[in-house]
N, C-alpha and C positions, 0 to 999 in steps of 0.2 A: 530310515527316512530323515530328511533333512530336517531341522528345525526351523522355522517361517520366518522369516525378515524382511524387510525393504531395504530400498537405496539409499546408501547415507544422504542429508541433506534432505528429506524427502519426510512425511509424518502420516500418520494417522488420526483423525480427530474423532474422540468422543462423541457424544450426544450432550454434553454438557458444555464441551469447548464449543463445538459446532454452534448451542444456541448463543454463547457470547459473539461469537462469528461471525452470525447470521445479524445481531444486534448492530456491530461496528458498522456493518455492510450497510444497514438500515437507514442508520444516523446519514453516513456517506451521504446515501442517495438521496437521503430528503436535503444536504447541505447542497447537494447537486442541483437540482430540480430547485430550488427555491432563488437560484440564480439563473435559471435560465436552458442552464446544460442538457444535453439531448442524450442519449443512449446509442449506441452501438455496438456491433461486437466484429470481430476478426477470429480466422482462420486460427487453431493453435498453430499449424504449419506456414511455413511463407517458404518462398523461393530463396534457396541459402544467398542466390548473388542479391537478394534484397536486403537482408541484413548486415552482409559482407561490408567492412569498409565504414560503418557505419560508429562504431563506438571506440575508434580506437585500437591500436599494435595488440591491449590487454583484454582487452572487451571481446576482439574477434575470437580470442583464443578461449574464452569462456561460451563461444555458440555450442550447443549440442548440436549434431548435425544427426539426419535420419538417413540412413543406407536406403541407396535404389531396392526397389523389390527387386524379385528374383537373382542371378547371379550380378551381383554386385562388384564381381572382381572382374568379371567380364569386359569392362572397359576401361580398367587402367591399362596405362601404358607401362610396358616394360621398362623401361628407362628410368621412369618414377619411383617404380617398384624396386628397381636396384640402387637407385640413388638416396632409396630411403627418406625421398623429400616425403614429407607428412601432410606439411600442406597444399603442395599440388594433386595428392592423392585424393584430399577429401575435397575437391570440385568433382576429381573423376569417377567415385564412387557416390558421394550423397549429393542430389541435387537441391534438396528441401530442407528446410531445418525447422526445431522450436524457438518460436520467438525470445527474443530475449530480451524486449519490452513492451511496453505500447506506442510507442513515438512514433517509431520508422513503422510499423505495421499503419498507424492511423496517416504519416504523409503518405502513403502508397494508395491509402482508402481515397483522401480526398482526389488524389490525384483522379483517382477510376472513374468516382463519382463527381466529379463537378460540377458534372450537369443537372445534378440531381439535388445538393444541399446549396443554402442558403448562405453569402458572403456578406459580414463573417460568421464565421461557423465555429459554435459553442458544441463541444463533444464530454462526456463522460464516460468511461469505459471499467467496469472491474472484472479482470482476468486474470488467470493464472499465468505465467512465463515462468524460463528456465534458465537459470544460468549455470556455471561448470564451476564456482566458486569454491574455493576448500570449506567445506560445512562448519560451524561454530554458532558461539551462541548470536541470536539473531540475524545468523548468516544459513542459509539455505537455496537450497539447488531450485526446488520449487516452492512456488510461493505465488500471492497472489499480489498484482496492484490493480491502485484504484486512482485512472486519470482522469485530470479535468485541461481542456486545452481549449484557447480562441484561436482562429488561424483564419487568417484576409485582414488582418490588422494590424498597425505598427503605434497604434496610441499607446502611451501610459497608463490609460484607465484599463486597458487590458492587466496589465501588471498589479494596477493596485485589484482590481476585482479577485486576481487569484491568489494576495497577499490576505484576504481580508477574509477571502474561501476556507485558506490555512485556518487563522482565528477563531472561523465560526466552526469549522466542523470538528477540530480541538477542544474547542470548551465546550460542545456540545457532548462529545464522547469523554470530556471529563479528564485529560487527560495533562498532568501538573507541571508545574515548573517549566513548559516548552518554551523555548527562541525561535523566531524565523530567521535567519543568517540571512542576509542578501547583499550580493557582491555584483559587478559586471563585468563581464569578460575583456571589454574595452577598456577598463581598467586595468587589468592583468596584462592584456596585451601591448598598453603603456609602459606599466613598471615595466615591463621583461624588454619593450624597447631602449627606457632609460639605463639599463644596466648592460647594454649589445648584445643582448638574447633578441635575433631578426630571423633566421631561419629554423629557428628548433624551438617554438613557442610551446608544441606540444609536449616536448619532453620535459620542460621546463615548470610548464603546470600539472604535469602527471606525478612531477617533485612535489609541488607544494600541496597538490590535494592529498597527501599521504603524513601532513604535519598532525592529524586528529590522530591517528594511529601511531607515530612513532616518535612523534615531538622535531624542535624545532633542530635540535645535532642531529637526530636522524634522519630530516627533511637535507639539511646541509651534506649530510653521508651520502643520500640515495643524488642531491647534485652531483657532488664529486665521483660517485659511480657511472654517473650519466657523462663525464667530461667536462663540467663546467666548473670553474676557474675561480679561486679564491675571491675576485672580487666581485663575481655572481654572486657567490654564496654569501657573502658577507652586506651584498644590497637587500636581496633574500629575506633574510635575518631580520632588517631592519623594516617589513613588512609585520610582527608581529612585537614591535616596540610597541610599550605603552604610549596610548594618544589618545584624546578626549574620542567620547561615542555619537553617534548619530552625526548630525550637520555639521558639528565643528570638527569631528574626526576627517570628513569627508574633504574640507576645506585644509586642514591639515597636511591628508596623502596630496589633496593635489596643488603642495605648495612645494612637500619633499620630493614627488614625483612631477617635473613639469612637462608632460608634452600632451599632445591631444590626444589622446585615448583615454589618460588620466581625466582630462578636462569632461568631454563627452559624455564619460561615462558618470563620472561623480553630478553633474549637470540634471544626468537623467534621473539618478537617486533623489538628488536633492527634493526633484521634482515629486516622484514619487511620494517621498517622506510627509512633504505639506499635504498631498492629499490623503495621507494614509492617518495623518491626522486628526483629519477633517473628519474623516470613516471615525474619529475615536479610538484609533490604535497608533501603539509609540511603544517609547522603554516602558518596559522590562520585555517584553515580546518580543518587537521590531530591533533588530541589531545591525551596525553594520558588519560586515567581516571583510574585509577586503584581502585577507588572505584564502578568503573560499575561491575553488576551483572548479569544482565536479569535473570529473577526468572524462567527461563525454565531449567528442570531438564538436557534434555539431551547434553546440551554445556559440550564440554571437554576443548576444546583451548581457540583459540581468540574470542571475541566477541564484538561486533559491535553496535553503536545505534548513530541515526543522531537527535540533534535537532536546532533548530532554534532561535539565540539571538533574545530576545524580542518577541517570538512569541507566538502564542494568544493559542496552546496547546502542548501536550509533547515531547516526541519521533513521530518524523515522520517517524522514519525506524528503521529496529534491522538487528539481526542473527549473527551467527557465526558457530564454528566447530563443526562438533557431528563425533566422532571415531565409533562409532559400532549403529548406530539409524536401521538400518536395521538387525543388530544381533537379533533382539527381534521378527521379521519376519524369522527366520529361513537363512539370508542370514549375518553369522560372517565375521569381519575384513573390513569393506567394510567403508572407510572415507569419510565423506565427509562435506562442509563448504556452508551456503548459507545467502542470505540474502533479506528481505523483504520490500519493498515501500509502506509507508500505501495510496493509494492514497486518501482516504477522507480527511486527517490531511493535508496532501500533499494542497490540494483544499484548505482546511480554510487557511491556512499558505498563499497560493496566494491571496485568498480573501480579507485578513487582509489588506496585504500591497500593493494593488490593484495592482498586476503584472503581471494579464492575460492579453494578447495582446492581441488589439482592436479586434473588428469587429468575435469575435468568435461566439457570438448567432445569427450572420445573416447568416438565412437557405437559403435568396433565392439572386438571382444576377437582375432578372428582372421580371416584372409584367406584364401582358397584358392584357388591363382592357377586361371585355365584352362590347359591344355596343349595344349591339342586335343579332338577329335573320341574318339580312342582310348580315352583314360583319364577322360575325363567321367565317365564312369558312377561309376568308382573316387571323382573328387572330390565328387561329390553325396551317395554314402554317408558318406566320411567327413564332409560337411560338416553330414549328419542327426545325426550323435554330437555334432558338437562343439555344437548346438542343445540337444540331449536333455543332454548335461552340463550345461548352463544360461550358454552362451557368446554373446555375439552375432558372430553368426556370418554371414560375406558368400562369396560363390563371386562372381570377377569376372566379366563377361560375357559376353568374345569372347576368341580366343586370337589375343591381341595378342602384340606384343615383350613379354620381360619387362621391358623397360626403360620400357614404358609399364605394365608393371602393377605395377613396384614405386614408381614414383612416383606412383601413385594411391594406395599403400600409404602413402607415406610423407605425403602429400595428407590423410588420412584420418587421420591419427594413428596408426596401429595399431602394436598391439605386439609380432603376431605375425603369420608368414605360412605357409603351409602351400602345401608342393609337392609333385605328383604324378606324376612323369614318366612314362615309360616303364619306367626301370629298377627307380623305387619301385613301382610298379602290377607286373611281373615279382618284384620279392621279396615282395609285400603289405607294403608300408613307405610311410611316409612322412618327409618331409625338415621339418625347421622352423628357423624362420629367427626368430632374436630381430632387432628391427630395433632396436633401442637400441644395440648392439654387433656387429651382423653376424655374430656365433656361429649357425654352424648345426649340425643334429643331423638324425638319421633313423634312424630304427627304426617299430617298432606303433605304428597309432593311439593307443591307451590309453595309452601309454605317451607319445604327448606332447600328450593333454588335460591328462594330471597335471601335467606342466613346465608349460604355459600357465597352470594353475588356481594353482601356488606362485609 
């Protein structure tokens, strides 16, 4: 028999991971909802030509694709199959894939529904996706995110709301020393015009998004692998010179860099920045980066990515603007900006620097051991009260040793435990046991919901 394992990339969670989980997820939604955001959910599956095309030469090669049911080899073509093309084989063979985020899934929704939601349209969504990534730490195959998008709008205040979203649902989940990086694509696609980068923009910012990971000679390296020319590289370079932060950095690039895309785009930061001000947020938070890229094809504008000084892995969150992601659906002009919460990275980031608040993996509030057959009935009432008080509440199973039902107790976390002997069920009393300090007490039920509830 084989030994049991899953797919690298892929985890198992606890009952204890799980309720920290379940917590992040919580905070999310209430930062969600208290802005306005709506819920939704999508297919794990889409139509693979849906995703295709959509993130990028690196991105498509990370889709997981799902084989046709039944004989799935049945409609390759011969030709394919000897030419050993791989990628023309998997349109022939999978027509469906797993998503591989919520972006392109949510322009596909609005697109369906237009008729049906409100413009503009505030969405929140947390779901699982897949990508094909080599696994590592805080890098996994699957995982879940957590979006927040506006889309029928091309304001600013759009930007700043989901700049200010990042803020409140971070320091609500506690989670330290974060930067929001924000760069604009217009910008980027300034420099790269200032330096004759005009037709390979993409490759170009597929260079620079890869400076977090391998520094600024190996950004220069993956240029010169790319084809680009000593005095790309060396413009490049001078992207990640020291230069004052926030407004004067921004006035800065767009004096080193002059053409309109520079201008545009720092115009629209600037803008940004007074209001984000105004909201109460600045340095040390709010950063500029103008060497961020995010290597997703469809950003036009601003874009967005949170990490974590000294923390244990990369970007815990991204997104930005996409002008037309729904044009490719058949639905033109349609803007819209969003942005994504990794919450796994989110989790290690708390883990690291131990900033989950206590008492999260304790599932239960009280225990009521069994005694026997006699006084069951007795424990099952009381254990209806300590429900109806709003306790979670366990009756153990079998009337073991107590020596095996208080280290289930103490197994369980629990804080209290409730016994019903004989002589308790003879006075109508019951016995409670604080398990932090082995203080015990007995008397009325009611009388020790109240101690358990203080």
């Amino acid at each position: 028999m084989s030994k049991p394992s899953i797919p690298k990339g892929t985890r198992d969670f606890t009952p204890t991971v799980m309720a920290r989980r379940q917590w992040i997820f919580s905070v999310l939604r209430n930062a969600f909802e208290r802005r306005g955001f709506q819920p939704i959910e999508t297919p794990a599956m889409e139509a693979l030509t849906t995703l295709t095309g959509k993130y990028g030469e690196e991105g498509d090669q990370l889709i997981f694709k799902i084989l046709n049911n039944g004989d799935f080899l049945g409609k390759a073509q011969e030709e394919t199959l000897a030419a050993k093309d791989s990628k023309a084989l998997g349109f022939q063979i999978s027509k469906k894939a797993l998503r591989y985020d919520l972006t392109v899934p949510f322009a596909r929704f609005v697109t369906m529904h237009r008729n049906d939601i409100p413009m503009p349209f505030k969405r929140y969504q947390m779901q699982t996706v897949w990508r094909g990534d080599r696994p590592g730490k805080g890098r996994y195959q699957e995982f879940v995110q957590c979006d927040a998008d506006i889309i029928g709008s091309t304001g600013v205040l759009c930007e700043l709301e989901l700049v200010c979203l990042f803020h409140e649902a971070l320091s609500a989940l506690k989670v330290p020393h974060y930067r929001i990086l924000v760069n604009d694509r217009r910008i980027l696609a300034g420099i790269a015009a200032h330096l004759g980068v005009t037709d390979r923009l993409v490759d170009w910012t597929v260079a620079v998004d890869k400076v977090d990971k391998v520094g600024v000679d190996g950004m220069c390296n993956e240029l010169d692998q790319r084809g680009f020319g000593a005095a790309v590289q060396e413009g490049t370079r001078a992207l990640f010179a020291d230069r004052p932060e926030g407004l004067e950095g921004m006035a800065a690039l767009a004096e080193q860099f002059p053409t309109a895309g520079v201008r545009e785009g720092t115009a629209a930061l600037s803008t940004l920045w007074g209001l984000a001000a105004a909201e109460g947020l600045g340095a040390p938070e709010l950063v500029f980066a103008p060497g961020l890229a995010r290597g997703l094809d469809y950003y036009t504008g601003a874009i967005f990515e949170v990490q974590v000084v000294d923390g244990p892995v990369g970007s815990i969150c991204g997104g930005g603007r996409y002008d037309d992601l729904t044009g490719i659906f058949g639905m033109p002009g349609v803007s819209g900006v969003g942005i994504s919460f990794g919450a796994d990275r989110i989790y290690d980031v708390l883990e690291h620097f131990q900033a989950f608040p206590e008492g999260l993996g304790v599932g239960l509030d009280v225990l009521l051991l069994h005694m026997g057959e006699e006084t069951l009935g007795q424990v099952l009432s009381a254990a209806s009260l300590c429900r109806e008080a709003g306790l979670r509440t366990e009756v153990y199973p079998d009337a073991a040793k107590l020596k095996r039902q208080f280290k289930y107790a103490d197994d369980r976390g629990v804080p209290f435990v409730l016994v019903i002997g004989s002589d308790e069920a003879a006075a109508g009393a019951v016995t409670l046991r604080n398990m932090a300090d082995g203080v015990q007490w007995t008397g009325k039920v009611q009388e020790a919901l109240g101690r358990i509830r203080n």
